[in-house]
MIFITI-645482 format. One record per atom (N, C-alpha, C, O): residue number from 1; residue in one letter; atom name; x, y, z. Coordinates in pm, 1 decimal. Layout:
N
(r NUM, A, CA, (X, Y, Z))
...
END
This chain:
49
(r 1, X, N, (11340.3, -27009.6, 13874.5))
(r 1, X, CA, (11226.9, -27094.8, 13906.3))
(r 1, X, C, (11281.3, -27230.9, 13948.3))
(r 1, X, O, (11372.6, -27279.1, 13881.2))
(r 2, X, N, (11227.8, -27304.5, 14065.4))
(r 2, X, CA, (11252.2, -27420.9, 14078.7))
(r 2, X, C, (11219.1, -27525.9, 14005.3))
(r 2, X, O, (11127.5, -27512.1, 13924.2))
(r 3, X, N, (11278.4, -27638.4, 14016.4))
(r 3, X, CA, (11220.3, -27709.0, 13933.9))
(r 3, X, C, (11130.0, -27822.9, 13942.2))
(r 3, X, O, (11127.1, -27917.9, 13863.9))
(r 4, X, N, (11051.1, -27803.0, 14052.0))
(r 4, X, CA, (10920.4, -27851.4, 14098.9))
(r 4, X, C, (10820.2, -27741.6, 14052.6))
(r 4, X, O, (10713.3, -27793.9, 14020.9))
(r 5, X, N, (10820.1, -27611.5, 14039.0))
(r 5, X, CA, (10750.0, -27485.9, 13949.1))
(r 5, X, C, (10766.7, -27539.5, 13818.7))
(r 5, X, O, (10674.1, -27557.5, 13739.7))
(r 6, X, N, (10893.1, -27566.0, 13796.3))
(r 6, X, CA, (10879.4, -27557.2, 13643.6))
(r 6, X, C, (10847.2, -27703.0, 13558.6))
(r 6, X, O, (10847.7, -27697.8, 13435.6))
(r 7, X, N, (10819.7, -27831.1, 13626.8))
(r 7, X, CA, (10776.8, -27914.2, 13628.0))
(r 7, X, C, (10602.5, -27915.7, 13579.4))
(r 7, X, O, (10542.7, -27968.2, 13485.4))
(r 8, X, N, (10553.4, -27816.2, 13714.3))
(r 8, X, CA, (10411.8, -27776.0, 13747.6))
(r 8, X, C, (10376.5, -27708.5, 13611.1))
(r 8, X, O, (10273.9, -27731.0, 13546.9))
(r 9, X, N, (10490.3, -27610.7, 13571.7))
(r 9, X, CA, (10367.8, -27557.8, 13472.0))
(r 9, X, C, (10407.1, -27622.2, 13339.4))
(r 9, X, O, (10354.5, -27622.3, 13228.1))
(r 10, X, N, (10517.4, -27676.5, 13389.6))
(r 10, X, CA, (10564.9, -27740.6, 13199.2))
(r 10, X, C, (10442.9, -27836.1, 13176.3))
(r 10, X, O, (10385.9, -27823.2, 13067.9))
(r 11, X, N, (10397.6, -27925.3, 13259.0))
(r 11, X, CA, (10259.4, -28025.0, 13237.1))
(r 11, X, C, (10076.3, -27950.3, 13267.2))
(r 11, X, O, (9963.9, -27995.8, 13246.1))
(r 12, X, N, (10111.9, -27859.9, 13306.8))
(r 12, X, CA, (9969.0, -27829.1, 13321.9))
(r 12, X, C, (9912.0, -27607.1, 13257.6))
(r 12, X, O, (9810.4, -27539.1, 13272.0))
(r 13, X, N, (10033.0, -27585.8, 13200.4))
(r 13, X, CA, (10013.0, -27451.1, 13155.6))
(r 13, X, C, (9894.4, -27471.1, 13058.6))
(r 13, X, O, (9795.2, -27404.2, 13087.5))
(r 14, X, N, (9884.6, -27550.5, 12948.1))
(r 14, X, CA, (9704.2, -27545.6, 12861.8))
(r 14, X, C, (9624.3, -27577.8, 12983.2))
(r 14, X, O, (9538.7, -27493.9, 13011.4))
(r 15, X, N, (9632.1, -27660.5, 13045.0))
(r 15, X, CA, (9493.2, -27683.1, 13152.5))
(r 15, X, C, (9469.7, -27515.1, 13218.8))
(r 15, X, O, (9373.3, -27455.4, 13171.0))
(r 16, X, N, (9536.2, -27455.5, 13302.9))
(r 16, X, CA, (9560.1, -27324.5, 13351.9))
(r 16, X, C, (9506.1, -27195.8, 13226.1))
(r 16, X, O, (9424.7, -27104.0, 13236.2))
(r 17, X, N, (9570.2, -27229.1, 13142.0))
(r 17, X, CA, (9532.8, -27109.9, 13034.4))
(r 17, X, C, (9352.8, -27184.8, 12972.7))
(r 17, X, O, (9254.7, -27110.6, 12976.0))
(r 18, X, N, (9343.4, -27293.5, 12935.9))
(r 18, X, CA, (9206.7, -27300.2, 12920.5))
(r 18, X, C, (9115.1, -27239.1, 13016.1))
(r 18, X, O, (9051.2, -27135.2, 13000.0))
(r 19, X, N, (9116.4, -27311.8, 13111.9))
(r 19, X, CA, (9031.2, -27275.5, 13244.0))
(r 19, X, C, (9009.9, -27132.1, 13276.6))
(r 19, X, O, (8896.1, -27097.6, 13308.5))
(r 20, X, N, (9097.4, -27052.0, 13272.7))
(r 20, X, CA, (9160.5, -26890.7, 13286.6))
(r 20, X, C, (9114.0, -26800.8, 13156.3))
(r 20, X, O, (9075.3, -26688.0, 13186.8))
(r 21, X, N, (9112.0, -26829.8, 13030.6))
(r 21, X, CA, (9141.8, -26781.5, 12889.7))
(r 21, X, C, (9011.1, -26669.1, 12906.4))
(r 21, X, O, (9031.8, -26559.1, 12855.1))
(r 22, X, N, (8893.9, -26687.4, 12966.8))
(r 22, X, CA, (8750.2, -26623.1, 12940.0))
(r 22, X, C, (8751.5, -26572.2, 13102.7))
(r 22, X, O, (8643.1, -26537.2, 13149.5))
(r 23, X, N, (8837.0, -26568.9, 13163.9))
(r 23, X, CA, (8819.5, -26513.5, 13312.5))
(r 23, X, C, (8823.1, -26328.0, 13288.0))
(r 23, X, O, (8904.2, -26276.8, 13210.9))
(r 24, X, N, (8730.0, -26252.9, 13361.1))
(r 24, X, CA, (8694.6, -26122.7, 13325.0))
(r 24, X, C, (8865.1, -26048.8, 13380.7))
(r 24, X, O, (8930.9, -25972.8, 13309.8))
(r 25, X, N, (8896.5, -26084.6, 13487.1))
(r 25, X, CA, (9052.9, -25992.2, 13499.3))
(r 25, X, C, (9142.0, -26080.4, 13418.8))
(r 25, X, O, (9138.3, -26202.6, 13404.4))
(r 26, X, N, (9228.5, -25984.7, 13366.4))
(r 26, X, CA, (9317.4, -26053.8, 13265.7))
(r 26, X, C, (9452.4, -26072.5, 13365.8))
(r 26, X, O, (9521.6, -26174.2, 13361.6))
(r 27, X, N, (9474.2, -25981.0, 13439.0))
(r 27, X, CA, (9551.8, -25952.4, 13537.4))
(r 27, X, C, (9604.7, -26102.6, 13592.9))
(r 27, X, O, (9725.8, -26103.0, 13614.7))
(r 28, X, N, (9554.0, -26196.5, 13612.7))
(r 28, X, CA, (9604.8, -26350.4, 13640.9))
(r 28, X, C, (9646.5, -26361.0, 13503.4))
(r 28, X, O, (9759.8, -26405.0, 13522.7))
(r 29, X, N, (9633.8, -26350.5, 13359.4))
(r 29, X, CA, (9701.7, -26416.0, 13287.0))
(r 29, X, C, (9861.5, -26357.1, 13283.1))
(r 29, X, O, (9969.6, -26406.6, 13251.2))
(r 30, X, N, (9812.0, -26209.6, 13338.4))
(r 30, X, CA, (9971.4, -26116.1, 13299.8))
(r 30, X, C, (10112.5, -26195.9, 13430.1))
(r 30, X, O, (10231.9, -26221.8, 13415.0))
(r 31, X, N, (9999.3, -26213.1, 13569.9))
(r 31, X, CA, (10077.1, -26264.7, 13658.1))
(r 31, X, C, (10134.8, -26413.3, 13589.9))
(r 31, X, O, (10254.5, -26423.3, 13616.9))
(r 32, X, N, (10097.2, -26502.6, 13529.2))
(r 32, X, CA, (10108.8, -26631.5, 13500.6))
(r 32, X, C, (10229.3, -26595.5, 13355.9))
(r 32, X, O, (10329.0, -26662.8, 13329.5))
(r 33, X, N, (10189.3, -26493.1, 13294.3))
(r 33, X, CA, (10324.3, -26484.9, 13235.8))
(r 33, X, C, (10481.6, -26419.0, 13254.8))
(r 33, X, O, (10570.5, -26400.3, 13171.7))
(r 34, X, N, (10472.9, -26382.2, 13459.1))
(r 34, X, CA, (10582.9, -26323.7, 13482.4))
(r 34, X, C, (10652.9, -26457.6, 13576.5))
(r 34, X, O, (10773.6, -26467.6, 13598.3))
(r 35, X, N, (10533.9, -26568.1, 13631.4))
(r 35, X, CA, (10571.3, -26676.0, 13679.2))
(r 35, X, C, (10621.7, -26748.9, 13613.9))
(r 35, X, O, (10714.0, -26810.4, 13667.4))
(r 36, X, N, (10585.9, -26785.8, 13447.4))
(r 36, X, CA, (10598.6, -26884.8, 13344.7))
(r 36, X, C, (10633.8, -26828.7, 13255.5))
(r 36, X, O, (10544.2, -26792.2, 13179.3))
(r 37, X, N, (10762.3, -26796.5, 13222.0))
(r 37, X, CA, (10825.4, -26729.5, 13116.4))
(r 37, X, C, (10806.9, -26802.1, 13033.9))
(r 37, X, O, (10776.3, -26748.1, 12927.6))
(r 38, X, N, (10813.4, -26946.9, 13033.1))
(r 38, X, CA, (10887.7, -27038.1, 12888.1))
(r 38, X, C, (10734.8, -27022.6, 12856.4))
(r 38, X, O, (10729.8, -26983.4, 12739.8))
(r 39, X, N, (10620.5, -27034.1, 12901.5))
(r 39, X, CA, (10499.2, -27032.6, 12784.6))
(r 39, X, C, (10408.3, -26905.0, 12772.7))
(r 39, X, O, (10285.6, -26895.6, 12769.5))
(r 40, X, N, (10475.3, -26840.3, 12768.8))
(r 40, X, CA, (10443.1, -26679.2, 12762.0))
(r 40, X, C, (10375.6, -26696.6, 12632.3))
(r 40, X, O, (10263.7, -26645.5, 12636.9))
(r 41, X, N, (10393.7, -26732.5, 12555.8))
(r 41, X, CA, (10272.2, -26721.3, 12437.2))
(r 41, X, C, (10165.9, -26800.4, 12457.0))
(r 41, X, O, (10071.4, -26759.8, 12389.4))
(r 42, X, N, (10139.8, -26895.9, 12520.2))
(r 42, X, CA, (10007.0, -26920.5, 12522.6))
(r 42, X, C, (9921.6, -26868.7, 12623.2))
(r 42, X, O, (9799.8, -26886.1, 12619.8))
(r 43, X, N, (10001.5, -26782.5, 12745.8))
(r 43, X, CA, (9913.4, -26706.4, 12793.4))
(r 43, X, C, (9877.5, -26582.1, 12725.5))
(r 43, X, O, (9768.2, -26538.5, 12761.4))
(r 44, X, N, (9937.8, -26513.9, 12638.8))
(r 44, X, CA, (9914.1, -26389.3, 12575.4))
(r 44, X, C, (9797.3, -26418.5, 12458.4))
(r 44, X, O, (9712.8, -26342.8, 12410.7))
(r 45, X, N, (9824.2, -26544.3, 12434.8))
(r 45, X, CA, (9664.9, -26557.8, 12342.6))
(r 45, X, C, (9539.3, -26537.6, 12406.6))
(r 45, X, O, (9437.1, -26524.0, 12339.3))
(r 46, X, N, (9538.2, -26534.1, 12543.1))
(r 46, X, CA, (9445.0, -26480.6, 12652.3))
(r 46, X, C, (9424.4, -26329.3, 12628.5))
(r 46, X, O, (9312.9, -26285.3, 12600.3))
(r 47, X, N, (9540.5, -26245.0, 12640.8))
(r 47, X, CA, (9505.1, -26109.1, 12628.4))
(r 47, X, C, (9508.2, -26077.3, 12510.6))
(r 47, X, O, (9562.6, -25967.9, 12495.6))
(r 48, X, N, (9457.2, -26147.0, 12372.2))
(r 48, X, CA, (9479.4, -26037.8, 12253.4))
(r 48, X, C, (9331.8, -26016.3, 12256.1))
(r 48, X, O, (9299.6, -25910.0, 12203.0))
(r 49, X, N, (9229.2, -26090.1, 12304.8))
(r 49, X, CA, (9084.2, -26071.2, 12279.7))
(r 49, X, C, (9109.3, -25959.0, 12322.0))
(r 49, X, O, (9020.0, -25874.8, 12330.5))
END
């Protein structure tokens, strides 16, 4: 990952996962955790509902 990506999501991954968390395809959270490895757990709190 570059580090203008990893900049992007190091400051804005809760904004992204809030906004996203209640979205009906989960499928963007799974993509957002193959883009954003380092916060892979706060997108997976998306898919345990």
């Amino acid at each position: 990952m570059n580090v203008l990506m990893r900049v992007f999501f190091d400051t804005k991954h809760k904004e992204l996962f809030s906004l996203l968390k209640d979205y009906p395809d989960k499928s963007v959270l799974r993509l957002l955790k193959k883009i954003d490895p380092s916060h892979i757990s706060t997108y997976e709190q998306g898919l345990v509902d």
